[in-house]
N, C-alpha and C positions, 0 to 999 in steps of 0.2 A: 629266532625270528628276526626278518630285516627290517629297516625302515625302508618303506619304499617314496623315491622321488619320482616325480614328471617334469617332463621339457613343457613349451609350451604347445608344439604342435599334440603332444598327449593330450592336454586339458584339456585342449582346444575339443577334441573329437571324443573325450569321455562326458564334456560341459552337454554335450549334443543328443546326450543318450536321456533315457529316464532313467533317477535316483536309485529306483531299484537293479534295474542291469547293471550301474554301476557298481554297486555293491556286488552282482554277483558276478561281474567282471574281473574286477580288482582281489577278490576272496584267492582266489590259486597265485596270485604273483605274491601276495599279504604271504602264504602259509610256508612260502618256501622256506627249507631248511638247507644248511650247508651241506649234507649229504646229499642232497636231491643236484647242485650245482656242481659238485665232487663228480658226479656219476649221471649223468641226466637221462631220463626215459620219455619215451611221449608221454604228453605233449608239449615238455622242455626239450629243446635242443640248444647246441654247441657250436659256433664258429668264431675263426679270426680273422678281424678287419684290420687292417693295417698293425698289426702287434697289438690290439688288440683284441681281450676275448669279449664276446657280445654273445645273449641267450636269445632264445625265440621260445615263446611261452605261449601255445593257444589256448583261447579261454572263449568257450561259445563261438560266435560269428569273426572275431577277432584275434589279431597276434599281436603280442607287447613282445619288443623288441629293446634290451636293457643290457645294460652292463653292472658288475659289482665293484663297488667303490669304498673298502671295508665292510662296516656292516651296513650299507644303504645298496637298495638296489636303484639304479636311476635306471626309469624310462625313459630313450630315446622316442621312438615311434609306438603312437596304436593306431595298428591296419587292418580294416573289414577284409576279410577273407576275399570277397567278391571284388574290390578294388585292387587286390593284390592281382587274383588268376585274370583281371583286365589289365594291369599291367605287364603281365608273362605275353596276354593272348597280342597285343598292340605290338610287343616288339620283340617276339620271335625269338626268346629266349628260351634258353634251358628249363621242364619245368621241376628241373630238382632245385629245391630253395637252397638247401645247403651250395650247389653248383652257382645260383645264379648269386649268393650275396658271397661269397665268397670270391668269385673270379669275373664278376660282372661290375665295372664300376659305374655305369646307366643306371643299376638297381639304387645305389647310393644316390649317387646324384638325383634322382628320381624323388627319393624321400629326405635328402639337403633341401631339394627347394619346399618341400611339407612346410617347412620351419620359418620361410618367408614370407608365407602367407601373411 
């Protein structure tokens, strides 16, 4: 099992939810094991952002977007599903996620500024 971290744009939008979702949010990123990152199936997937590799994990209404850092997993991003296909539908992007975070640098930058909030 990992230690899982968050950024603050995380906190920021799991602080927002009720205690309970939280819990049952956070339970599937909590349970991964290194086989499931070795080999990922839905609703874990795989891409590379600039060298490097970063997961997408959906859980309920939401994706945790993380990378492994030994044994911790840090959260970069957590995105309501519905703000994400509002961000596909506003800028006319690919709606294959592997497509758009992999070769779309908008999508990045999009979720860079998450964190300045």
């Amino acid at each position: 099992m990992y230690q899982v971290t968050f950024s603050e744009q995380s906190l920021r939008e799991l602080n927002q939810l009720d205690k309970l979702l939280q819990l049952e949010l956070i339970e599937p990123i909590s349970n991964l094991k290194q086989s499931d990152l070795e080999h990922p199936r839905e609703p874990l997937g795989r891409f590379n952002r600039g060298g490097q590799v970063f997961y997408r994990l959906r859980a309920g209404d939401y994706r945790f977007y993380f990378v492994q850092v030994d044994d911790t997993l840090h959260t970069h991003y957590i995105l309501h599903r519905n703000s994400l296909e509002d961000f596909l539908l506003r800028n006319k992007l690919p709606v294959s996620e592997q497509q758009l975070v992999e070769q779309h640098s908008k999508f990045w930058k999009y979720l860079e500024s998450l964190t300045k909030k």
